[in-house]
C-alpha positions in Angstrom: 70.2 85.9 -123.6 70.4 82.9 -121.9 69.2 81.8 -118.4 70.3 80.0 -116.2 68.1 76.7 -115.2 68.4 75.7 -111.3 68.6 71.9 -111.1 66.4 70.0 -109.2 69.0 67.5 -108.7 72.1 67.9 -106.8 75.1 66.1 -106.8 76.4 65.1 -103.6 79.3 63.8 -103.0 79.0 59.7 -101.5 80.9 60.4 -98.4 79.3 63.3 -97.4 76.0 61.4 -97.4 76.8 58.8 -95.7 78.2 61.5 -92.6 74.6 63.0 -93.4 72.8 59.6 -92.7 75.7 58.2 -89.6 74.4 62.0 -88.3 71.0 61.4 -88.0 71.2 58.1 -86.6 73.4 59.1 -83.7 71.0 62.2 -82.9 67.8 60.3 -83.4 68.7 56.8 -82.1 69.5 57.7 -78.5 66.2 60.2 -78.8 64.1 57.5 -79.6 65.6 55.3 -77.0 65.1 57.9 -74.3 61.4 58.5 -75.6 61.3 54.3 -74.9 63.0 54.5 -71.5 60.7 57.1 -70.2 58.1 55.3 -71.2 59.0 52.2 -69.5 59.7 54.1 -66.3 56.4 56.0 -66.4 54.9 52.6 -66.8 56.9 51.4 -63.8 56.2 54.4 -61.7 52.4 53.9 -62.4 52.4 50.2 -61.5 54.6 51.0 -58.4 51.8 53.8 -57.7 49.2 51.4 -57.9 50.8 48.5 -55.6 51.6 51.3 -53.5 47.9 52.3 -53.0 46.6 48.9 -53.4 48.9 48.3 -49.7 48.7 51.8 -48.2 44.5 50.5 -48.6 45.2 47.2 -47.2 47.2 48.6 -44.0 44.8 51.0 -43.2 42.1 47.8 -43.1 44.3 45.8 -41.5 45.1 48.5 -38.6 41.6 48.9 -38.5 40.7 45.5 -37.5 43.5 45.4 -35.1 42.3 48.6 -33.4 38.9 47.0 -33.2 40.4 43.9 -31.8 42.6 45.7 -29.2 39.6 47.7 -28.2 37.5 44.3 -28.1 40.5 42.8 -25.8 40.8 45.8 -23.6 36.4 45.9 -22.4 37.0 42.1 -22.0 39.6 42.6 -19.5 37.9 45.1 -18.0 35.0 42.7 -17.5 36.9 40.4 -16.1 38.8 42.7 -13.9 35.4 43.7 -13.0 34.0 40.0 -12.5 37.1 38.6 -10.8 36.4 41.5 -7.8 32.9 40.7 -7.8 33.7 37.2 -7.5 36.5 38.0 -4.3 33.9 39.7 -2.6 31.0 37.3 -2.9 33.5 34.6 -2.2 34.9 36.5 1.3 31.1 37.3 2.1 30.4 33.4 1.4 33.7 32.5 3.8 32.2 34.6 6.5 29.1 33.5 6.3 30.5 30.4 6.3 32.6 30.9 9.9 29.1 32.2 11.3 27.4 29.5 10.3 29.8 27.3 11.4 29.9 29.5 14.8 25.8 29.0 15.3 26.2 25.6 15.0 29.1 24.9 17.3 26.9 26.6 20.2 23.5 24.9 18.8 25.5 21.7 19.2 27.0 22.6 22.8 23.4 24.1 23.8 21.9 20.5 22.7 24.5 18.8 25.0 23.4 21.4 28.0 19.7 20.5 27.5 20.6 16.9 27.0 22.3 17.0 30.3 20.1 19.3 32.1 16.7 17.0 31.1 17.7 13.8 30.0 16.7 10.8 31.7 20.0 9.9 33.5 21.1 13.4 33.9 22.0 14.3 37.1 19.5 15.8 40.0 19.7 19.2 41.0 18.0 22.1 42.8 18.2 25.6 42.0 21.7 26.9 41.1 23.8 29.0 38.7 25.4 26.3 36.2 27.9 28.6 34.7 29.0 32.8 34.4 31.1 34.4 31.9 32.3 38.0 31.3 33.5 39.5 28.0 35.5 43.1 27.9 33.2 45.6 26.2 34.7 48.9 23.9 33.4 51.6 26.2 35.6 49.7 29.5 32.5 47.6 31.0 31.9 43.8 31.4 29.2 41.7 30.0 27.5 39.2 31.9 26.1 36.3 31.1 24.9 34.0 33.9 23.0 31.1 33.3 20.7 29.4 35.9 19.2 26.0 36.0 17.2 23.5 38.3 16.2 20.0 37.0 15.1 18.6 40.8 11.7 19.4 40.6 10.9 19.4 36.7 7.0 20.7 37.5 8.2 23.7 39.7 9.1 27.6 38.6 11.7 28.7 40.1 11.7 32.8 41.0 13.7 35.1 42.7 16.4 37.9 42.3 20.8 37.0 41.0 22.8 39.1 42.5 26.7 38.7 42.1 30.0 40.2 43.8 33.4 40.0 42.9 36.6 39.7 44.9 40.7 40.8 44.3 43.0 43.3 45.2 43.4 46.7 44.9 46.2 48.5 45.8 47.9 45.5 47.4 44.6 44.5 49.6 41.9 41.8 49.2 39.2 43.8 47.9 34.9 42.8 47.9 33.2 44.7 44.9 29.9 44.4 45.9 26.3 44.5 43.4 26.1 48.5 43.8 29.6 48.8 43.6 29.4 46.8 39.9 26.8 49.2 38.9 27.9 52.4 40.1 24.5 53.3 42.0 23.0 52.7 45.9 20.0 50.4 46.1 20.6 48.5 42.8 17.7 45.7 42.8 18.8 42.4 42.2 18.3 40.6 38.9 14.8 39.0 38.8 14.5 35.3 37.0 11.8 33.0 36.6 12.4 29.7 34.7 11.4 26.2 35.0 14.5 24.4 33.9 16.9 27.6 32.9 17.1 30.7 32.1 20.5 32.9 30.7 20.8 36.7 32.8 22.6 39.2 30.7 24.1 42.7 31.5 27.2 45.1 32.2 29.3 46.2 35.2 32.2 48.2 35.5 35.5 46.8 37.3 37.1 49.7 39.9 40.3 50.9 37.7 43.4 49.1 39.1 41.2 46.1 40.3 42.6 42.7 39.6 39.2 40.2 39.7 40.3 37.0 41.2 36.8 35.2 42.0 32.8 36.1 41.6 30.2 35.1 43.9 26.9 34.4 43.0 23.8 35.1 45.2 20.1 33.5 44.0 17.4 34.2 46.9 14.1 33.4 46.4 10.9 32.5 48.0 12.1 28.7 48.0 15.4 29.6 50.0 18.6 30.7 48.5 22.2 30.1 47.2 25.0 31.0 47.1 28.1 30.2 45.0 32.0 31.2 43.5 33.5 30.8 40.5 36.8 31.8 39.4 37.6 34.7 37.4 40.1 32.8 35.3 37.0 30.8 33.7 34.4 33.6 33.9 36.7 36.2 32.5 37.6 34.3 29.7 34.0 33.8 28.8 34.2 29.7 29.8 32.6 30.0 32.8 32.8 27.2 35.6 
């Protein structure tokens, strides 16, 4: 009986192994190419990761240091916010000063020229008498005084005694006479007392009648020497210039 053998050869026809092989190469070809474009882009997505980190890093440095700089800016201006109002204020503190200063020594230099006049060696002769009166308004409705006595005849001498001073207007259309009492709203008001050997400055308040227009004061000085009496006028005194 005879079998039969299996070949291990087989005969193919040349085209069909040429399809077989144009097959293959189609299929595998674009495989392999998309196996190589993935690759590249998976390489590409990596190093675009990477920069991406590497700047993401570098930002967050760089905002950092500009937070740090911004924060550093903003204390500096607040120092010199803080500075620049110190400054204004020592600066108005030295420009008053200043305007007092200047004050003190414009009546330093006019009390110089008073003392010059009242003692120097060609300065003029006299005997007791009240060299000049001022009043200034006060807050609570009063008037300050300020009446200044001098007496250069007899330079060894002290001269003593009591100021007191009255001052005449109108009132309600009349000439009017406030008298010392009046001024101080009491009977029996003593007189001022001074004792000086070339001057001496008497200070105090009064109060002016309401609807009292001052026109002139008169000044009394008695003493155990003799006495005086003189007027000034209101215009002067109560603008604080005196005679």
């Amino acid at each position: 009986m005879n079998k039969q053998t299996s070949s291990r050869f087989q005969i193919v026809r040349r085209g069909e192994q040429r399809s077989q092989r144009w097959w293959i190469l189609g299929i595998g070809l674009p495989w392999l190419l998309s196996l190589v474009l993935v690759a590249i882009i998976a390489r590409l997505t990596a190093a675009d990761a990477g920069d991406l980190g590497v700047r993401l890093r570098q930002a967050e440095r760089a905002l950092g240091e500009q937070t740090r700089l911004v924060e550093e800016l903003r204390q500096r201006e607040a120092t010199l916010v803080a500075s620049d109002r110190i400054s204004r204020a020592a600066n108005a503190e030295v420009q008053a000063s200043l305007a007092e200063r200047d004050e003190e020594i414009a009546g330093l230099r006019a009390d110089v020229a008073f003392y010059e006049r009242l003692v120097g060696a060609t300065s003029q002769r006299k005997g007791l008498n009240a060299h000049s009166v001022e009043f200034s308004p006060e807050a609570a409705g009063t008037w300050q005084y300020r009446v200044v006595l001098t007496q250069n005849l007899n330079r060894g001498a002290i001269s003593q005694g009591q100021m007191r001073f009255s001052v005449e207007g109108v009132r309600d259309g009349k000439l009017t006479t406030v008298s010392w009492d009046e001024l101080h709203q009491r009977k029996g008001v003593p007189g001022q007392d001074y004792s000086f050997r070339y001057f001496q400055q008497l200070d105090g308040s009064v109060m002016l009648p309401k609807d009292f227009t001052p026109q002139r004061v008169r000044v009394s000085l008695s003493g155990p020497g003799g006495g005086t009496t003189q007027n000034f006028d209101w215009k002067l005194a109560g603008n604080g210039r005196g005679e």
